[in-house]
C-alpha positions in Angstrom: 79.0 92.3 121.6 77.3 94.4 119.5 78.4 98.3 118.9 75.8 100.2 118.2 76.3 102.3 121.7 79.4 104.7 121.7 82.5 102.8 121.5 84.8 104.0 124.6 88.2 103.0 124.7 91.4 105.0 126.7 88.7 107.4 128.1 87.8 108.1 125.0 84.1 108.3 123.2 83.9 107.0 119.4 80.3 106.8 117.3 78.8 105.0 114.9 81.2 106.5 111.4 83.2 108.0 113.2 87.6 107.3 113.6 90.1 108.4 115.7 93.8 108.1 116.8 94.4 107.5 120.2 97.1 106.0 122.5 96.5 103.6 125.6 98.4 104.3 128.5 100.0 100.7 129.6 103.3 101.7 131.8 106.1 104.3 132.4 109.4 104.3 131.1 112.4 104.3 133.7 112.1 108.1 133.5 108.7 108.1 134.7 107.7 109.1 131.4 104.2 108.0 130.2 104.4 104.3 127.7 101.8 104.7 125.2 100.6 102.3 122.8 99.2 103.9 119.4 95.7 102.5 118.4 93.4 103.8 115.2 89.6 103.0 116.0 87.6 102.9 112.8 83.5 102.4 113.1 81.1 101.8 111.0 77.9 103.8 110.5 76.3 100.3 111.0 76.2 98.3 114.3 78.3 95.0 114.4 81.3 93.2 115.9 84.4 94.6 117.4 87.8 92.8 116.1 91.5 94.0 117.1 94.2 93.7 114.8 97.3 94.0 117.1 101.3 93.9 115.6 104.7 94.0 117.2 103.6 91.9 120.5 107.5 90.5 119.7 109.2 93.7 119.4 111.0 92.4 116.3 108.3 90.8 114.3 107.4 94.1 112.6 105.7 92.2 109.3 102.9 92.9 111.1 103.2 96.3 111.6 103.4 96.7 107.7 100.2 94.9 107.6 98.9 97.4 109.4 100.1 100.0 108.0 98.8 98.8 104.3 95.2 99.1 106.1 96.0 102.6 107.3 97.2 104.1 104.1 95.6 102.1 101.2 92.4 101.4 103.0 91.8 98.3 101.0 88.5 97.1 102.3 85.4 99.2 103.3 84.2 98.7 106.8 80.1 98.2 106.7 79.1 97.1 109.9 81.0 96.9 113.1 84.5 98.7 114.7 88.0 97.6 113.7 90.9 98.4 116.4 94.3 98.7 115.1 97.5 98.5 117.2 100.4 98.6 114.6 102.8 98.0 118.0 102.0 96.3 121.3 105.3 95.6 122.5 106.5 99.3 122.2 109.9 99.0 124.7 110.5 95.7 122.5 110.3 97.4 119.3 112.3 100.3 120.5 115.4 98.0 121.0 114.6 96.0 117.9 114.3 93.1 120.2 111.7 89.9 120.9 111.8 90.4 124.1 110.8 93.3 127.3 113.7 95.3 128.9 113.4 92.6 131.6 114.2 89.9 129.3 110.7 88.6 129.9 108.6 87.7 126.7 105.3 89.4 126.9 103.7 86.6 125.2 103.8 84.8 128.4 102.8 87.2 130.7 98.7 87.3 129.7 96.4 87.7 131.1 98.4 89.6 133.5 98.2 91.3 137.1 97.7 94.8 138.4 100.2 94.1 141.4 103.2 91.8 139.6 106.2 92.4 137.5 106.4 94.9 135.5 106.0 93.0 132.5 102.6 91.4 134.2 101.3 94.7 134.6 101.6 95.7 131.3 99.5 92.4 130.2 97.2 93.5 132.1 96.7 96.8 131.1 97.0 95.8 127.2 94.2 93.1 128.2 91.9 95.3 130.1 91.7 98.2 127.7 91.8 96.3 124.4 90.8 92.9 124.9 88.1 93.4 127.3 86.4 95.4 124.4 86.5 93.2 121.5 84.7 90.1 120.1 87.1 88.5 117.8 91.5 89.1 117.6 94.0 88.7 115.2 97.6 88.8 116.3 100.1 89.1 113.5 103.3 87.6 114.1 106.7 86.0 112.2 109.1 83.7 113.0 111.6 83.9 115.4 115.3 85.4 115.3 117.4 83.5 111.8 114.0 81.7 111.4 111.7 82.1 108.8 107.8 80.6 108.8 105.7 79.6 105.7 102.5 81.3 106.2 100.2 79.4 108.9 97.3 80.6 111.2 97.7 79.6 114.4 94.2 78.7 116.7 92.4 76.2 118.8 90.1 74.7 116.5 88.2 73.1 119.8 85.9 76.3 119.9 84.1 76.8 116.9 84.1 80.4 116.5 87.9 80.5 116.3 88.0 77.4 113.7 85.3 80.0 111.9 88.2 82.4 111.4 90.9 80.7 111.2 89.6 78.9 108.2 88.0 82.3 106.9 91.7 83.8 106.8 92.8 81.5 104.1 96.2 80.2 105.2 96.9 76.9 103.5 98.3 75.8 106.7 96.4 75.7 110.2 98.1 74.4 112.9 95.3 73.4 115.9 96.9 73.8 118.9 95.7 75.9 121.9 98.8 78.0 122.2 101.4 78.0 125.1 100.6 78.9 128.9 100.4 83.0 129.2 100.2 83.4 125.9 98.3 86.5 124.6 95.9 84.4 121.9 95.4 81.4 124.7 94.4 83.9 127.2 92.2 85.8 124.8 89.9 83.0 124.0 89.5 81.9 127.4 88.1 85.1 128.3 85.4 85.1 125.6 87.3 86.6 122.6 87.9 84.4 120.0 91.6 85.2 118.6 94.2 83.8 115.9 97.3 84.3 115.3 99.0 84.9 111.7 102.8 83.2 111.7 104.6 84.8 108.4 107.8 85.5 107.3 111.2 86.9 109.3 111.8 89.2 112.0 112.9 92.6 111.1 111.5 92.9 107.7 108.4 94.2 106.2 107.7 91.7 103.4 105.4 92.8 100.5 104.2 89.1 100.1 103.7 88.4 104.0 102.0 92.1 104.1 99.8 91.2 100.7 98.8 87.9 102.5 97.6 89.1 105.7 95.9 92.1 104.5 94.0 89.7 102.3 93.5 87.3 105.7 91.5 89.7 107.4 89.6 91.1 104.8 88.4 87.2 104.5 87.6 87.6 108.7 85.9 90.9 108.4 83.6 89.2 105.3 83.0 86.6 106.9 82.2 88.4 110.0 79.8 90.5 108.1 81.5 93.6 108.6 82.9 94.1 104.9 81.2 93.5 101.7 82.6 90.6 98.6 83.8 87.5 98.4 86.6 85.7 100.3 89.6 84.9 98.4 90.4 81.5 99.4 93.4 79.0 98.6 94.1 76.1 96.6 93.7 73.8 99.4 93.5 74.2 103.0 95.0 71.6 105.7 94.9 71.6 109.6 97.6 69.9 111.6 98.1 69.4 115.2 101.6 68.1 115.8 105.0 69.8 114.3 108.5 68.3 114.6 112.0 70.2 114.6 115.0 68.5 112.3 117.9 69.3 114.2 121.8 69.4 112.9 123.4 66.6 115.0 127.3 68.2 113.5 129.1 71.4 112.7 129.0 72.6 109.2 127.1 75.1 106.5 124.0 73.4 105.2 123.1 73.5 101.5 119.2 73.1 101.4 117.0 71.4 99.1 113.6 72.8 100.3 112.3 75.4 100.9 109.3 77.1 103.5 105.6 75.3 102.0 106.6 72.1 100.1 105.2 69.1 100.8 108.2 66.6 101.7 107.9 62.5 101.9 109.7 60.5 104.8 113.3 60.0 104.2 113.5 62.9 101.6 116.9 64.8 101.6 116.2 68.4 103.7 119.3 69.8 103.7 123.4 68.8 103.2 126.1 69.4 105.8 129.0 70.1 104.7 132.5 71.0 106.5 133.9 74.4 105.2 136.0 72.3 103.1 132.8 71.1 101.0 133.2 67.7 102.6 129.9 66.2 103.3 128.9 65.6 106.6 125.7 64.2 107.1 122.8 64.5 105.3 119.7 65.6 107.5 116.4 64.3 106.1 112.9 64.5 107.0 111.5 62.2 109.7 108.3 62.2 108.1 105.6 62.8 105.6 104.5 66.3 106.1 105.6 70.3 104.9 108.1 72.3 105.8 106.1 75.1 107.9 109.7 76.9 108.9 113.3 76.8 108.6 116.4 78.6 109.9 117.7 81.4 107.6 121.2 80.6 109.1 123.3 78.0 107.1 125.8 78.0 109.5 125.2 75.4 112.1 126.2 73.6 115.4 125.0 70.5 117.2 121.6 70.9 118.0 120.2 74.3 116.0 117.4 74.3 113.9 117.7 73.0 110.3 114.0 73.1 109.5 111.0 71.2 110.1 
């Protein structure tokens, strides 16, 4: 999709150099009240391609929104060619509550690509999907780990289609994990409809981390190069590794663990993860890794019971 006609998104008419705030109707609050998602449209004043940058599709995985912001406010990168679309928060009820999750309960990042007549949380994928997707040519969807989790860095993408593996490996993760993404899922659902769209896993929920915020500022800079729509070189890193199959260590007894890794280092079969100990100090059990691999994430919650996360 090329831009050089007037970019219209919301009702609303953007030109070639031109920017502008607007919000996207996608619901109504119980009151009846109007639910608008914030977006800031930035063109070009040369034709090219059309990438979103969304945030907050969990409502508590806000590293994303200070990625964002960083691109708002210290406008790092100088857009050539093409129109950028920033969301800073999709999943505004979900944000508002400082929860993962829709009033509902449902998770919005299993409702895509949505329905005009179906739940509530249905229609709202499909209005997010209609007015933003529908528009754009490539997607990045910035995310962390889950509640008392934490995730080392990783892009996550279908590296079956080749313009996805093109930016995934552009953004410069070490780690890429191939995989297609779960059923309903807002990056699965995007690629199948003809717009090519990672996802950035970094950090913790409810925290804006400098380094996770330094990282994926510099990710899609390294998109938008490669892209053509921004000028320089990509920083890349030291190595970069693709993997398709991850595997949870799970505490088996009660205790506090003491670790002995930490998020991004490369682990060999049988090597000690993590002690449990009894409150006491007695040793429990000692969990250790399965395989030969990396630790891509690992709770932030010492405290354990049978069958929680320990890190994998």
């Amino acid at each position: 999709m090329k831009t050089a006609k007037p970019f219209t998104i919301a009702g609303r008419t953007i030109g070639l150099g031109k920017s502008a705030d607007l919000k996207i109707e996608i619901s109504e609050s119980y009151s009846g009240a109007p639910l608008e998602m914030p977006v800031r449209v930035m063109r070009a004043k040369k034709p090219g391609k059309t990438v979103f940058i969304t945030a907050a599709l969990h409502g508590d995985e806000i590293n994303g929104i200070g990625v964002v912001r960083e691109i708002l406010i210290e406008k790092p990168f100088e857009l050539r060619r093409g129109t950028l679309v920033l969301v800073p928060v999709v999943n505004l009820p979900g944000f508002e509550r400082h929860t993962r999750y829709l009033p509902d309960r449902r998770d919005l990042n299993r409702c895509f690509p949505g329905s005009e007549s179906g739940s509530r949380a249905s229609r709202l994928a499909d209005k997010i999907f209609r007015q933003l997707v529908s528009k754009c040519d490539y997607g990045i969807d910035l995310h962390t780990a889950a509640v008392r989790r934490t995730n080392f860095p990783n892009v996550r993408a279908d590296l079956r289609d080749s313009e996805v593996r093109r930016i995934a490996m552009a953004f410069g993760c070490e780690m890429v994990l191939d995989q297609p993404g779960p059923k309903g899922s807002f990056r699965r659902s995007a690629c199948r409809a003809g717009c090519p769209t990672i996802v950035l896993e970094a950090g913790e929920v409810w925290k804006i981390e400098p380094s996770m915020v330094e990282l994926g500022v510099r990710g899609i800079r390294n998109v938008l190069i490669e892209l053509g729509m921004v000028d320089g070189e990509q920083q890349r890193p030291a190595y970069q590794t693709s993997v398709k199959r991850t595997k949870w260590v799970r505490a088996e007894l009660g205790g506090l663990l003491q670790f002995h890794v930490a998020p991004g280092e490369v682990v060999e079969s049988g090597q000690p993860l993590a002690t449990n100990t009894t409150l006491m100090g007695v040793e429990n059990r000692v969990l250790r890794s399965p395989v030969d691999g990396v630790i891509l994430g690992m709770t932030t919650l010492p405290s354990v019971s049978p069958a929680l996360l320990s890190g994998w």
